[in-house]
C-alpha positions in Angstrom: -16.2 -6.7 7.4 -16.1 -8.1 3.8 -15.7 -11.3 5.5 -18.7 -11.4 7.4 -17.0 -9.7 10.7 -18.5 -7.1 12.3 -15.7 -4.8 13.6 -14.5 -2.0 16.1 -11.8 -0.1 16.4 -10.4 1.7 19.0 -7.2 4.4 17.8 -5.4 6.2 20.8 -4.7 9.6 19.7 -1.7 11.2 21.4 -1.7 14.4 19.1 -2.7 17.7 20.4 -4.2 18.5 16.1 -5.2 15.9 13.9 -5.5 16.4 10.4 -6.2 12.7 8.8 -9.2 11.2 10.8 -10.3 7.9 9.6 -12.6 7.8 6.9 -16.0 8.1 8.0 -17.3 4.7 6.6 -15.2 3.0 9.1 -16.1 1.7 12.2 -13.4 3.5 14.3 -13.5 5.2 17.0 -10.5 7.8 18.1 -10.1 8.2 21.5 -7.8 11.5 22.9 -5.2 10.0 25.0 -3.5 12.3 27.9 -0.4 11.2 29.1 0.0 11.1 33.3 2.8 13.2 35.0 5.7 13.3 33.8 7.1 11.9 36.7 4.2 9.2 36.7 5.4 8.7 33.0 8.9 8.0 34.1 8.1 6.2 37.3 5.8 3.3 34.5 8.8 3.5 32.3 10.8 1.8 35.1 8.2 -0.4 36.6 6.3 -1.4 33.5 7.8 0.4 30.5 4.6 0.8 27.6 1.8 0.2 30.1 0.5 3.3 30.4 -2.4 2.8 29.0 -3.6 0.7 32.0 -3.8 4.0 33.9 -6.0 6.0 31.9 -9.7 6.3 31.4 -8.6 3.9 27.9 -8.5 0.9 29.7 -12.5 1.7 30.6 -13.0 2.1 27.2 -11.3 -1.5 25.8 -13.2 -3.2 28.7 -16.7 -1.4 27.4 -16.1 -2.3 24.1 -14.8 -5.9 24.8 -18.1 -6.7 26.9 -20.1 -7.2 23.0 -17.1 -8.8 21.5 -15.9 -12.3 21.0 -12.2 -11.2 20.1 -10.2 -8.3 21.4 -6.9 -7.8 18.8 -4.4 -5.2 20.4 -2.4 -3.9 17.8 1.6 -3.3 19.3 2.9 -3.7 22.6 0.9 -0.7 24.0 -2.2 -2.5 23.8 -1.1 -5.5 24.1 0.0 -5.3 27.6 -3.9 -4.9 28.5 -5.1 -8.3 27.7 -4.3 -9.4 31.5 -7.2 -7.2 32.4 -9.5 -7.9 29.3 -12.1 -10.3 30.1 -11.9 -11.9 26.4 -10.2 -14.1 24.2 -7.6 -11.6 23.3 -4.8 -11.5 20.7 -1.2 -9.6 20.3 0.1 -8.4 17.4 3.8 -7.6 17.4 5.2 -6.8 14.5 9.1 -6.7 15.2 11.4 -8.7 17.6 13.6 -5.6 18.9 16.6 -8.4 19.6 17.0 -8.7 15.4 16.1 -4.4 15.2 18.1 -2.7 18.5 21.3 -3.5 20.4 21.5 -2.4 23.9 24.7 -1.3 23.9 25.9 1.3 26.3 22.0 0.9 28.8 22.9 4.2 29.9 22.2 6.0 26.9 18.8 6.6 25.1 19.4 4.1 22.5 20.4 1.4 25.6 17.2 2.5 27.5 14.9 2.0 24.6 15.9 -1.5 23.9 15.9 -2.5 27.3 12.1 -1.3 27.8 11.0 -3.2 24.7 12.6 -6.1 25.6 11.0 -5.9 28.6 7.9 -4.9 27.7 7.9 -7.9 25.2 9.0 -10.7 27.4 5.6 -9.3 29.7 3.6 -9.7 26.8 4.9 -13.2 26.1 4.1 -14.2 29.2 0.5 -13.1 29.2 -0.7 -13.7 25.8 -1.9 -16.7 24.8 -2.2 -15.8 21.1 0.7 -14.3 19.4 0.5 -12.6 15.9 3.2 -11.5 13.9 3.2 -10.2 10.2 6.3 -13.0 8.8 7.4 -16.2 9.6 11.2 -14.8 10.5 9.5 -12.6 13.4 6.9 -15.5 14.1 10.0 -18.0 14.5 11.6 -15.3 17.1 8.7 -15.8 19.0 8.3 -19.2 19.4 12.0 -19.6 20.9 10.8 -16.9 23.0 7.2 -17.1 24.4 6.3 -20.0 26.7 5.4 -23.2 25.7 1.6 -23.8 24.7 1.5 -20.1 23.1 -0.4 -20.1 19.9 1.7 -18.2 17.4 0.4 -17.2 13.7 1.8 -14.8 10.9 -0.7 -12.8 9.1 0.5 -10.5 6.2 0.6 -6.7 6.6 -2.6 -5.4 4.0 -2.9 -2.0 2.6 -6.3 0.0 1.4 -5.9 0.2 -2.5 -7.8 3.3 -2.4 -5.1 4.8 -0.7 -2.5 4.1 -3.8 -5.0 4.8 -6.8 -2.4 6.3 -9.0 0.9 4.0 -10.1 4.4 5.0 -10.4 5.0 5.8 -14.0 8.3 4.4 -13.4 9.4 7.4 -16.7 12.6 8.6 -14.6 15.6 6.9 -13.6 15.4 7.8 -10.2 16.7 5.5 -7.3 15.4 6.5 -3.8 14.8 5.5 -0.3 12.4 6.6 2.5 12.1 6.4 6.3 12.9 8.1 9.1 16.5 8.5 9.4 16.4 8.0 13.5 14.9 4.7 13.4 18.0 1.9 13.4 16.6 -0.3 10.5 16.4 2.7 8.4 19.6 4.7 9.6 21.4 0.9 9.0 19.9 0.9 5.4 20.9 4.5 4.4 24.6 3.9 5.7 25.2 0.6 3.6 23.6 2.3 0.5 26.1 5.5 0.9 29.1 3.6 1.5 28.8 0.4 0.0 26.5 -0.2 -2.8 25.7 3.4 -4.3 29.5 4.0 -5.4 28.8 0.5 -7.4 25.8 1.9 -8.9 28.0 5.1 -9.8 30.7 3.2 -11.2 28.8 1.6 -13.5 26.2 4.3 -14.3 27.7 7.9 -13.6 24.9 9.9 -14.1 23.0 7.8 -11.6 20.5 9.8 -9.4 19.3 9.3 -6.0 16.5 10.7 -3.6 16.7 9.9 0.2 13.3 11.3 1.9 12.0 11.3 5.3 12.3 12.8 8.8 15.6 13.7 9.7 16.8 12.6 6.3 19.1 15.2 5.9 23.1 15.5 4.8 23.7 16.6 8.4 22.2 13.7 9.7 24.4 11.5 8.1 27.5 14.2 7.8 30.1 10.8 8.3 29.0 9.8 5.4 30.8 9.9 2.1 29.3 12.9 0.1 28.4 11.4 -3.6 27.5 12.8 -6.8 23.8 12.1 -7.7 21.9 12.3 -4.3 19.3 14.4 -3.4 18.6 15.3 -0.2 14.6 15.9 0.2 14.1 15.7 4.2 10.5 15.7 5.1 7.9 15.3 2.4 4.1 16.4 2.8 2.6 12.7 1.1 5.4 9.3 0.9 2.7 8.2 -2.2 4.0 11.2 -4.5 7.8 10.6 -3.3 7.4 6.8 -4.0 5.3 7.6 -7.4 8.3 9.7 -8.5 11.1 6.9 -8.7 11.9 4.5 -11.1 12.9 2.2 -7.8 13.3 1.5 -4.1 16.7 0.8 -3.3 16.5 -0.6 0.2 19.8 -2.1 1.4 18.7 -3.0 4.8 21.2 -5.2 6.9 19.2 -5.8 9.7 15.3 -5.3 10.4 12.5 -7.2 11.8 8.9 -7.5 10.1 7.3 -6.3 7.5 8.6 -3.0 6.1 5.4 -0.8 5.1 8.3 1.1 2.9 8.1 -1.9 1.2 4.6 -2.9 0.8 3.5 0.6 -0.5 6.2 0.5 -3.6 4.4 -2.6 -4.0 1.0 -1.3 -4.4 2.1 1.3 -6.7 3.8 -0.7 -8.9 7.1 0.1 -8.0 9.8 -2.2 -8.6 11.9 -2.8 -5.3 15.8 -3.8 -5.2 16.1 -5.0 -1.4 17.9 -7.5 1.0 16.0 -10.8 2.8 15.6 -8.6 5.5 13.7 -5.6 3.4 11.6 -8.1 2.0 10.6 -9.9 5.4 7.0 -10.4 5.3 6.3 -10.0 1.7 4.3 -13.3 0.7 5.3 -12.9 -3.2 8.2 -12.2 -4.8 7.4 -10.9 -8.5 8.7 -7.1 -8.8 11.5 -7.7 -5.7 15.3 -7.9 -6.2 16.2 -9.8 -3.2 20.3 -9.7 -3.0 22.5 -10.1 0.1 25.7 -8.8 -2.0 26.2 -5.4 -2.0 27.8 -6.0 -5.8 24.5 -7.8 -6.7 22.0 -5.0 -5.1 24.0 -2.5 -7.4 24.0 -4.6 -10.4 20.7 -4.8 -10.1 19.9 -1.1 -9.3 21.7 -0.5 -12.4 19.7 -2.5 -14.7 16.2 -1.5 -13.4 17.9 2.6 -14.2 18.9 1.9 -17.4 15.8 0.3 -19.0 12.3 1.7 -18.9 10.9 -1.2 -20.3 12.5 -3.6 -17.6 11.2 -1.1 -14.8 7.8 -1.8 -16.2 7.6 -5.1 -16.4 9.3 -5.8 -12.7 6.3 -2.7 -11.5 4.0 -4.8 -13.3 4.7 -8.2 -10.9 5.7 -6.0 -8.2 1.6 -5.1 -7.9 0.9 -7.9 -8.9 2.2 -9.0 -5.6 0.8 -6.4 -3.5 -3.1 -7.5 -5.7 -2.5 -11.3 -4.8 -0.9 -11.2 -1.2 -1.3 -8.2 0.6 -4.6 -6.2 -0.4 -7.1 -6.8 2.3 -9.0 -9.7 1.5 -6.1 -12.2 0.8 -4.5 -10.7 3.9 -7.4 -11.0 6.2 -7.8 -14.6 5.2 -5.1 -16.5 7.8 -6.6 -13.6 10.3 -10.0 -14.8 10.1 -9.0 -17.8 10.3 -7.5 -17.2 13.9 -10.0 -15.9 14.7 -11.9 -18.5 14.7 -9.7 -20.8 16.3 -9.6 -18.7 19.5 -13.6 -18.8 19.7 -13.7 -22.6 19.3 
């Protein structure tokens, strides 16, 4: 709206309670979404897996609001499978590729099932979306050796509100750490590479090392075949990721394979908190001051190690590292290449 773009959004709720409604100078609107049957649910899993939102009173809703607009963004593959039946320039934004984040594997399983639908789900969108927007140039890339020829394909950087980070990591303590939910792949790949290959390097060379893993399921049990190390702290679930992150002295993020921009990422980032990540963990992050970016696990440790063991280093790398966040990926620079697609599919 800064920009001179009058905006409104429409948020399918899927919660029975809500406790964080937007704020109220916003111009959103939340909308209480009922799933069908459950055998309705599974049947559109089959036929048309994430496109249930073309069979509830939502779809009324979109085409209400897209009567006054000249752009309709669908945000995700939910949404974005309803631009066949919007009657406006419409645009997709799809964050991840799930070929680079999910292998089928066994397609019997729950794991197989879930990559097939996306894939599916994706290749529909592809095929009916004539504007394509992804938040890097990696996922963006994907895309084009995947959508049909003619599709108009743009990255956009992932922004965060400011107001929501007021407050930056003191970066005092030591503290490695790591958040995420531990049954999403990218995550569970990350938290396995860092317990078996690069945190013995960081104890090696600093004993007394400490690390905090946080998250949903991010629990010792989850990850019982892991090696159990000195220096971790296992904090599960946390009531706000802000505090978690504001407690570190780092983000250790040895991710192996991801698509996208990592929001993990992008909030360190806007508090000022040094991150020591691979190309993959830094996918979509248009800066680079205040990120370690190694592919070696030896070189991610060495690293970890030298952020732990000086305060004053940690506060110069958080210094860049918002820096980054200011110059790239607070809303106005981000909305910028946005806007400017915007006005591309008007003309």
């Amino acid at each position: 709206m800064e920009l001179g773009v009058d905006c409104q959004a429409l948020v399918a709720e899927t919660r029975d309670v809500v406790d964080d409604a937007p704020p109220a100078d916003l111009p959103v609107e939340v909308m209480q979404f009922e799933h069908p049957s459950l055998l309705r649910t599974r049947a559109q899993r089959f036929i048309k897996p994430h496109d249930l939102f073309a069979h509830t009173p939502f779809l009324g809703r979109v085409r209400q609001l897209a009567r006054e607009a000249d752009v309709v963004h669908c945000v995700g593959l939910q949404s974005a499978t309803l631009i066949p039946r919007i009657d406006r320039p419409a645009l997709a934004q799809i964050d991840c590729d799930s070929k680079r984040d999910r292998d089928i594997g066994r397609p019997w399983t729950a794991n197989g099932k879930t990559a097939i639908e996306l894939r599916r789900a994706e290749r529909r969108v592809f095929r009916q979306a004539d504007w394509l927007l992804a938040s890097s140039d990696e996922v963006a890339r994907d895309f084009r050796h995947r959508a049909p020829a003619g599709t108009h394909i743009a990255v956009g950087p992932l922004a965060l509100d400011p107001r929501h980070y007021e407050g930056r990591a003191p970066l005092e303590q030591p503290v490695a750490g790591l958040i995420g939910t531990a049954e999403w792949p990218p995550t569970a790949n990350a938290v396995e590479r860092l317990l078996r290959d690069v945190w013995p390097l960081v104890l090696r060379d600093r004993p007394g090392a400490r690390l905090r893993l946080a998250g949903h399921g991010m629990v010792r049990e989850t990850f019982a075949h892991l090696p159990d190390l000195p220096g971790i702290e296992w904090c599960g679930r946390v009531d706000s990721a802000t505090d978690f992150l504001r407690g570190l002295g780092l983000l250790l993020y040895p991710l192996g394979r991801g698509s996208g921009a990592k929001i993990k990422v992008l909030e360190a980032l806007a508090l000022g908190l040094p991150v020591v990540t691979t190309p993959d963990g830094a996918e979509g992050v248009m800066g680079r001051g205040g990120l370690t970016v190694e592919t070696d696990d030896a070189r991610l440790a060495g690293a970890a190690v030298t952020l732990l063991d000086d305060v004053q280093v940690r506060r110069a790398a958080g210094e860049a590292a918002y820096r980054t966040f200011v110059e790239h990926h607070a809303p106005a620079p981000a909305a910028a290449p946005v806007l400017d697609l915007y006005r591309r599919m008007v003309a």
